[in-house]
N, C-alpha and C positions, 0 to 999 in steps of 0.2 A: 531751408525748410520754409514753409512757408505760413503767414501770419494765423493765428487764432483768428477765426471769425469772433462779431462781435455778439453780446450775451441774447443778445434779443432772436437769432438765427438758433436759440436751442430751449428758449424759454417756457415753449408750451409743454406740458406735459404729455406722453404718448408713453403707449402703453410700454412696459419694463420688460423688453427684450434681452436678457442676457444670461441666456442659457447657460453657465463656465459647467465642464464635467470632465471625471478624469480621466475617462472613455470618449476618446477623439472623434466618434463617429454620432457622440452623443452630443457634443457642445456644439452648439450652433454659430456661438462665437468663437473663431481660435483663439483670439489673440487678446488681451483685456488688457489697456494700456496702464501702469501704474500710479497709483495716488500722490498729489503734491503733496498731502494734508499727512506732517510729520507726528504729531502730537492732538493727542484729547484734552486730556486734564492736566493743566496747569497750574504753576503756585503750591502752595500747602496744601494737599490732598487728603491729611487725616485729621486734622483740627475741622471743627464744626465752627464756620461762622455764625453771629447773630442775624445778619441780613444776607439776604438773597434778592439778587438784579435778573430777573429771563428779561432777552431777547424773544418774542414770538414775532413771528413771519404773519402780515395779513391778507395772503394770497396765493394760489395755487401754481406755485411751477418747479423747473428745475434750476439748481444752481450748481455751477460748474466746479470743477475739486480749482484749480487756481484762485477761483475769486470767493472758494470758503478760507484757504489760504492764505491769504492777502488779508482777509478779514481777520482772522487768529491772532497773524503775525503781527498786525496794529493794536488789538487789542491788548493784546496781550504786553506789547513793549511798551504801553503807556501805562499798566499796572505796575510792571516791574518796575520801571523807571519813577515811581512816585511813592510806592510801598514796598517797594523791597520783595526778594523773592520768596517770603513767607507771610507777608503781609497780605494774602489774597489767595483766593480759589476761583478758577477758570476752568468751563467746561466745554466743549463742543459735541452737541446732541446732533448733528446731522451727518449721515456717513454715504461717500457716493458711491452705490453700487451699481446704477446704470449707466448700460456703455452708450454712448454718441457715437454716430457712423454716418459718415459721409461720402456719397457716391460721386467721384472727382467725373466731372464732367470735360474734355478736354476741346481747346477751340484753336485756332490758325492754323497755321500749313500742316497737313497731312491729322489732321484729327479724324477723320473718318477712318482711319486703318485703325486707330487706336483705341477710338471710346466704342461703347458698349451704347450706350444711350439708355433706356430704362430695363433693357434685356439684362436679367443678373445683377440687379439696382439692390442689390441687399447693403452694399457698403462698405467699406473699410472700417476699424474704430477707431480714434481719432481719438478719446478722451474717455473720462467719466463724468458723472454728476449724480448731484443728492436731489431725491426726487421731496417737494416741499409741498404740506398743504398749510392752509388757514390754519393758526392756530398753535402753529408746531412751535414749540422751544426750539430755537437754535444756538442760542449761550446761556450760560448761567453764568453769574460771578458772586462769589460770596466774599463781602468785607464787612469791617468792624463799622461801627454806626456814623463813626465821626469821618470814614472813609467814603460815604455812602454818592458824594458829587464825585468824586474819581473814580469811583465806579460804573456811574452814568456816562459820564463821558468815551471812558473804554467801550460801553457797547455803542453809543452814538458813533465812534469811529471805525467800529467793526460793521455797523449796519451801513457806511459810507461806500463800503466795498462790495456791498451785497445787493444785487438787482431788484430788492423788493422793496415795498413800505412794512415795517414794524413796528411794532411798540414795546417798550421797556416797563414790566411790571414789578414790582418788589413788595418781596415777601419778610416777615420775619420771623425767625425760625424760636422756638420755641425750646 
């Protein structure tokens, strides 16, 4: 199979084509390839922490389901590894519903019988992604006060993974 292009090849945002319907003649996508992204909320989900960490995105594009993935999965293993699996709340706000499609273009011996060239260029789909503007929360983490630099840290290694610049605000909950 062949490599993931790299994040910059799907970055911009364009408009959210992905018609799915349960009526075959209606969906304009058949095929909508499935999400890496195992889990939302992680850690202790019913206890109310006193501090709240967002992650917000400061720019407008898409991010792929692997590299929200990637970002979770680090995130989130350097909480548990340092507070325990109830010592922390972990959320993930961004969900990929648009699909990435790419028109294989085909080149050397006998490519001419084969490719299409822009005739029929609608695509294969290839992936998903979370479509992201300015501003948007993309983690929460809620820890206890004295937890509040392990907290920082989990989202600086989650935003390590993530094609964007963000910033880490924190809240305290009341």
């Amino acid at each position: 199979m062949a490599r993931a292009r790299k994040a910059v090849a799907y970055r911009r945002i364009k408009r959210p084509y992905t018609r799915k319907s349960k009526y075959r003649e209606l969906s304009y996508v058949r095929a909508s390839p499935v999400s890496k992204v195992v889990r939302y909320d992680m850690g202790e989900t019913k206890k109310k922490f006193p501090i709240t960490l967002e992650l917000i995105s400061d720019a407008n594009l898409q991010i792929r389901h692997n590299a929200i993935e990637s970002a979770r999965l680090t995130g989130n293993r350097l909480l548990e590894k340092k507070l325990g699996k109830n010592g922390f709340f972990m959320q993930l706000r961004m969900f990929p519903h648009h699909i990435l499609r790419e028109n294989p273009l085909a080149s050397g011996a006998g490519a001419d019988r084969m490719s299409t060239g822009m005739a029929r260029s609608y695509g294969k789909a290839i992936g998903i992604a979370a479509q992201i503007t300015q501003g948007k929360v993309l983690f929460v983490v809620g820890v206890e006060e004295k937890d509040i630099e392990i907290g920082k840290k989990a989202l600086l290694r989650a935003q390590y993974k993530l094609p964007c610049h963000c910033r880490i605000v924190m809240r305290k909950n009341e």
